[in-house]
PLY file of the C-alpha trace (Angstrom):
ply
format ascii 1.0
element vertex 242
property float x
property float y
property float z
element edge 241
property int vertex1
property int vertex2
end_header
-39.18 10.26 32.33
-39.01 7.84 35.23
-35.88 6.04 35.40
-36.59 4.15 38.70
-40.28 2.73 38.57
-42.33 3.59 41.91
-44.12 0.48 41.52
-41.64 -2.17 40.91
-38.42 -0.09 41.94
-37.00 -1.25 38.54
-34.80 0.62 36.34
-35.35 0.99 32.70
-33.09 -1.51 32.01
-35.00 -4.00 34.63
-32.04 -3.89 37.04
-32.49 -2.89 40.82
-30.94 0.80 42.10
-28.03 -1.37 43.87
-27.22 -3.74 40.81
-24.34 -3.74 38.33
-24.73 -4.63 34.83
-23.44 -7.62 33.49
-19.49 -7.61 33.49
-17.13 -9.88 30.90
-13.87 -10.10 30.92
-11.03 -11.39 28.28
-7.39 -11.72 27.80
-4.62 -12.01 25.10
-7.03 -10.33 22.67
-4.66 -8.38 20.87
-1.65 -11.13 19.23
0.93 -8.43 19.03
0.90 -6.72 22.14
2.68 -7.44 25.59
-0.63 -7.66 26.99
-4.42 -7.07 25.89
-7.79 -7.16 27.39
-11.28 -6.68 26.00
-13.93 -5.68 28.94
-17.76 -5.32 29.04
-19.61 -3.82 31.56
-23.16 -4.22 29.98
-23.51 -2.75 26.41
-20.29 -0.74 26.94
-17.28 -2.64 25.07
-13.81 -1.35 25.22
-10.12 -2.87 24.59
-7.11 -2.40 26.03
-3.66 -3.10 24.78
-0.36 -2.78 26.77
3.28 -2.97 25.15
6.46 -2.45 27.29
8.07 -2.38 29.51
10.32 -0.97 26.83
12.97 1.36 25.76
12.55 5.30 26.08
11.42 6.47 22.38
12.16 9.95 23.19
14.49 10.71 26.62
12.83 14.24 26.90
9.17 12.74 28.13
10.97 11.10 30.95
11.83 12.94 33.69
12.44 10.35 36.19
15.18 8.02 34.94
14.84 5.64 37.70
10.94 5.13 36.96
9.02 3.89 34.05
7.61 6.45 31.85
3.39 5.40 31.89
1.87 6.77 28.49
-1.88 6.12 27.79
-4.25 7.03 24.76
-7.36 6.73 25.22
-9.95 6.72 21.88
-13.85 6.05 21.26
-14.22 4.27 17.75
-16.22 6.29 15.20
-18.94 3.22 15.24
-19.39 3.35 18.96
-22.24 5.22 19.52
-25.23 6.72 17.59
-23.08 9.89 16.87
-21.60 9.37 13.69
-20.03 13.16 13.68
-16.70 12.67 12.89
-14.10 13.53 16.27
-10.71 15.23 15.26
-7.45 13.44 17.20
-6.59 14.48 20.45
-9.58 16.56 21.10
-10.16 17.75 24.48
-12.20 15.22 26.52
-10.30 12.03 24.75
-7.35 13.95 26.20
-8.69 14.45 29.35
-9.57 10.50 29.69
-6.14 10.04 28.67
-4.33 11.69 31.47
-7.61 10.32 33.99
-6.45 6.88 32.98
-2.59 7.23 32.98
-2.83 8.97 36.60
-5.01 5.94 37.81
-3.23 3.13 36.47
-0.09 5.13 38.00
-1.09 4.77 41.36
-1.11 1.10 41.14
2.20 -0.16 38.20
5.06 -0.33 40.26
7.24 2.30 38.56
10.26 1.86 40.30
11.21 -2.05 39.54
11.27 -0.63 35.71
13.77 2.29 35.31
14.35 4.15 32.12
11.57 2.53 30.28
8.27 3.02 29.34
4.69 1.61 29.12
2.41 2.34 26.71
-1.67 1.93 27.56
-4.02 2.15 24.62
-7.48 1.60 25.25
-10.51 1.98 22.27
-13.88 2.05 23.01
-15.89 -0.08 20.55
-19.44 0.27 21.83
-20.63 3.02 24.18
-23.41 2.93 26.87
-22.29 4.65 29.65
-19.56 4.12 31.97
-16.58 4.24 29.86
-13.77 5.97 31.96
-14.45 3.01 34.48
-14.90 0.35 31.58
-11.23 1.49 29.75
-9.72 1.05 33.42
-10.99 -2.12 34.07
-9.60 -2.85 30.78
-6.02 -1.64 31.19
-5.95 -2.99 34.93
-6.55 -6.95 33.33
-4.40 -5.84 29.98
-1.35 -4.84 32.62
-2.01 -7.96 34.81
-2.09 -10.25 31.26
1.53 -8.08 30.22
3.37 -9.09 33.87
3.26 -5.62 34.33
4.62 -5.40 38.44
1.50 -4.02 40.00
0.71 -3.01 43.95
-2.94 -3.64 43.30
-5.46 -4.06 40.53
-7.15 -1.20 39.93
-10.73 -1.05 39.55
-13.33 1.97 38.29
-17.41 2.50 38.59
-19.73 5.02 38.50
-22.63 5.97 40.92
-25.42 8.43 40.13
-27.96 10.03 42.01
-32.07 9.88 40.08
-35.29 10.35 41.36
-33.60 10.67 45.00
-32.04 7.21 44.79
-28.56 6.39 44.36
-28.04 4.13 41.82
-24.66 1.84 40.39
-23.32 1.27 37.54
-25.21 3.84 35.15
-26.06 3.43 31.45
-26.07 5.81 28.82
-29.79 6.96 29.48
-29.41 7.44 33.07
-25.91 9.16 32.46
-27.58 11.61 29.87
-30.09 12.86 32.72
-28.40 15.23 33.65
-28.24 14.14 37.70
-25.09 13.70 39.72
-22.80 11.28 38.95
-19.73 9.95 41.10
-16.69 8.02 39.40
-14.50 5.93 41.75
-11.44 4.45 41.24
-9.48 1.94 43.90
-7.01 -0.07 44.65
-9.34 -2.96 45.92
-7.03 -4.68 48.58
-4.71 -1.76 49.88
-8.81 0.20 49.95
-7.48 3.26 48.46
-9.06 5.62 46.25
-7.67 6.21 43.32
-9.72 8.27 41.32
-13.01 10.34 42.61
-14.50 12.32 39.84
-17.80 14.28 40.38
-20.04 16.31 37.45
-22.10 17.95 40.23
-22.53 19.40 43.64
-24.38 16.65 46.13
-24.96 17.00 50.15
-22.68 15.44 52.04
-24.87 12.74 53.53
-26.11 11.94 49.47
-22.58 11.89 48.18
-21.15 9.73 50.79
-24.09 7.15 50.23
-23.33 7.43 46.19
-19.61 7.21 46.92
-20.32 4.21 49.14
-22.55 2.55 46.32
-19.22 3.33 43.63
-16.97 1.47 46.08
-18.74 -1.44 46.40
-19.07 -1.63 42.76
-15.24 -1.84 42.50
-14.68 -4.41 45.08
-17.31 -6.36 43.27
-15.64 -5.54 39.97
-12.06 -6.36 41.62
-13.55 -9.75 42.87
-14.54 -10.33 38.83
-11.19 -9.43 37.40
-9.21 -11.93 40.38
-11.65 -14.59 38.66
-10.66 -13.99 35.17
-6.69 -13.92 35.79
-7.43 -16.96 37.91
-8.92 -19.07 35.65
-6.50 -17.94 32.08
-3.81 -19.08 35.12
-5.31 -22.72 35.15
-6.06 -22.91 31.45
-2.09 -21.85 30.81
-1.23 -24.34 33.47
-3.05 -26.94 31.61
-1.58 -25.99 28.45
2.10 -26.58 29.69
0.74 -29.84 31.16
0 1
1 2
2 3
3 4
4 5
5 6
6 7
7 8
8 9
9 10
10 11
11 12
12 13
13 14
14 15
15 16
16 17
17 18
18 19
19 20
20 21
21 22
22 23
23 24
24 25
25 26
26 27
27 28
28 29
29 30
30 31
31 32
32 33
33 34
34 35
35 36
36 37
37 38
38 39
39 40
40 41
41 42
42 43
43 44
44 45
45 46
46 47
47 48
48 49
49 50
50 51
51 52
52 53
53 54
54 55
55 56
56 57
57 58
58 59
59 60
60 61
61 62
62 63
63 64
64 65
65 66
66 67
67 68
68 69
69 70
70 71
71 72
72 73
73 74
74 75
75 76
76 77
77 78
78 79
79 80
80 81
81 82
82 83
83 84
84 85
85 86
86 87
87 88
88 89
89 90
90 91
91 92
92 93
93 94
94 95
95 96
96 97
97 98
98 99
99 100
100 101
101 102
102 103
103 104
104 105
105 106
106 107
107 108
108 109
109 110
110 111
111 112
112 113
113 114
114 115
115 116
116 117
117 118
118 119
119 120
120 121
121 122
122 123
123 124
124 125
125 126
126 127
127 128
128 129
129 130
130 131
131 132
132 133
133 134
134 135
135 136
136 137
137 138
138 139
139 140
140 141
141 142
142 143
143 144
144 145
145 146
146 147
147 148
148 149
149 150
150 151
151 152
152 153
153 154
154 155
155 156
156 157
157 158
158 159
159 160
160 161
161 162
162 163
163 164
164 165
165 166
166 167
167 168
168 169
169 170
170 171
171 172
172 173
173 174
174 175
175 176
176 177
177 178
178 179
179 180
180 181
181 182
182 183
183 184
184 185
185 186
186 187
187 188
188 189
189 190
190 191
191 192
192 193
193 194
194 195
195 196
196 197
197 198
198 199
199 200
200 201
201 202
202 203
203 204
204 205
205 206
206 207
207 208
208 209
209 210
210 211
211 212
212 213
213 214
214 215
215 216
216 217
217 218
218 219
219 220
220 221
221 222
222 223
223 224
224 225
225 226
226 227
227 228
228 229
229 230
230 231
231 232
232 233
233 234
234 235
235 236
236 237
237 238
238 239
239 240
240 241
């Protein structure tokens, strides 16, 4: 299968090596949480809900009393892809998102201004098409940020892959099932720190750095996105009060 055409240098889904899919952003979708988020990055749905911060519910998880305790679940709803096989609790990759998420969002909640107390991150997939570890970031970074949750940065995820010998952003769930090397990136936009660098297979160095490079600039541009959304639920609150 060709997934970038020779001809046109399309993709399958008509969008250029170097181009994102289309991103959405929304806030306060959850009533009952501190703060709540529901993100798109194409076909790929996920919310996030944030409560705390908040008492310790059970001292021996925190081993840092001057720090906040950061707990995250992470969870794919049964309906969210074609797969309808039926995926037991904490199995082993929705565990291994879990702690990928907690670590990342870690790196940017400042911990410190909230001793002995805890956060708690849930995010849910709803509709899967590639692209979910950085879509259920994305999704806690705007449900912290909607929760007042003290933050250094916003945090900010996307993949890169590498098809046909072209590097290519933001893949969907065809490309990702290709098989070819795939780079996820995680930074704290401003400070221009990675955060997170996860990659499925061995790439030269000059390839990976391009790839790499292609994954940052999809989180700047993803950063500059999010900034927009808190920006304008600021003036629609503002307007609210009056």
């Amino acid at each position: 299968m060709e997934y970038v055409n020779p001809l046109t240098g399309f993709r399958v889904d008509g969008r250029r090596p170097n181009e994102m899919r289309q991103l959405k952003g929304e806030i306060g979708v959850v009533a009952k949480a501190d703060g709540s988020a529901l993100f798109e990055m194409g076909n790929t749905r996920v919310i996030a809900a944030v409560y705390g911060p908040r008492e310790v519910q059970n001292k021996g998880q925190q081993v840092n009393s001057k720090e906040a305790l950061v707990r995250c679940e992470y969870r794919m709803a049964e309906f969210s892809t074609g797969d309808r096989r039926r995926k037991p609790k904490g199995d082993r990759r929705s565990t291994e998102i879990s702690l990928v998420i907690r670590q990342t969002m870690e790196a940017s909640i400042l911990t410190h201004l909230m001793p002995r107390s805890q956060i708690d991150i849930f995010v849910q997939v709803l509709q899967a098409d590639g692209g979910t570890r950085s879509a259920c970031i994305n999704a806690a970074t705007l449900a912290l940020a909607d929760a007042g949750i003290p933050m250094r940065d916003i945090v900010t995820s996307c993949s890169a892959g590498y098809l046909c010998s072209i590097p290519l952003l933001d893949l969907n769930y065809i490309e990702d099932s290709a098989g070819g090397p795939d780079v996820t990136v995680g930074i704290l936009a401003k400070m221009d720190k990675v955060t997170l660098l996860q990659m499925d297979a061995k790439l030269p160095m000059d390839t990976f750095e391009n790839v790499m490079e292609l994954a940052i600039e999809g989180c700047k541009a993803i950063a500059n996105y999010i900034r927009e959304v808190l920006l304008e639920n600021t003036k629609q609150l503002e307007c609210q009060r009056g």
